[in-house]
N, C-alpha and C positions, 0 to 999 in steps of 0.2 A: 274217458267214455269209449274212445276206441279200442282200449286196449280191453274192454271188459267183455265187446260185443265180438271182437279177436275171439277171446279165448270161448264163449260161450259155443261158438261157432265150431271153434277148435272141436271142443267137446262133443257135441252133435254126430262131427263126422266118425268123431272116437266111439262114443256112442255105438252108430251104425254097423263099425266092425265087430262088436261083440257077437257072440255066439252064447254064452253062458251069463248067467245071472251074477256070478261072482267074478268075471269079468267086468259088467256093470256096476256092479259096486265098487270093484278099482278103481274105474276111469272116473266117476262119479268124485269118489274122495280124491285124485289127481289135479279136479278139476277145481273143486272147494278150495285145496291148498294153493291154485294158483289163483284164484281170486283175492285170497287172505295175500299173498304175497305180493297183489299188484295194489291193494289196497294200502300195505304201507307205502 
């Protein structure tokens, strides 16, 4: 549970540095694959 509210967070700040939409989308699927990846 920690590690998921880690990374969500992570994300967030990732998030805020965007400037472009397809930046957002990057960091967005970054972020899915490290979920799927804490999940195993």
């Amino acid at each position: 549970m920690k590690i998921l509210v880690l990374i969500l967070a992570t994300t967030a700040f990732t998030l805020t540095g965007c400037n472009t939409v397809q930046g957002i989308g990057k960091d967005i699927e970054k972020g899915g694959e490290a979920i799927q990846k804490a999940v195993k």
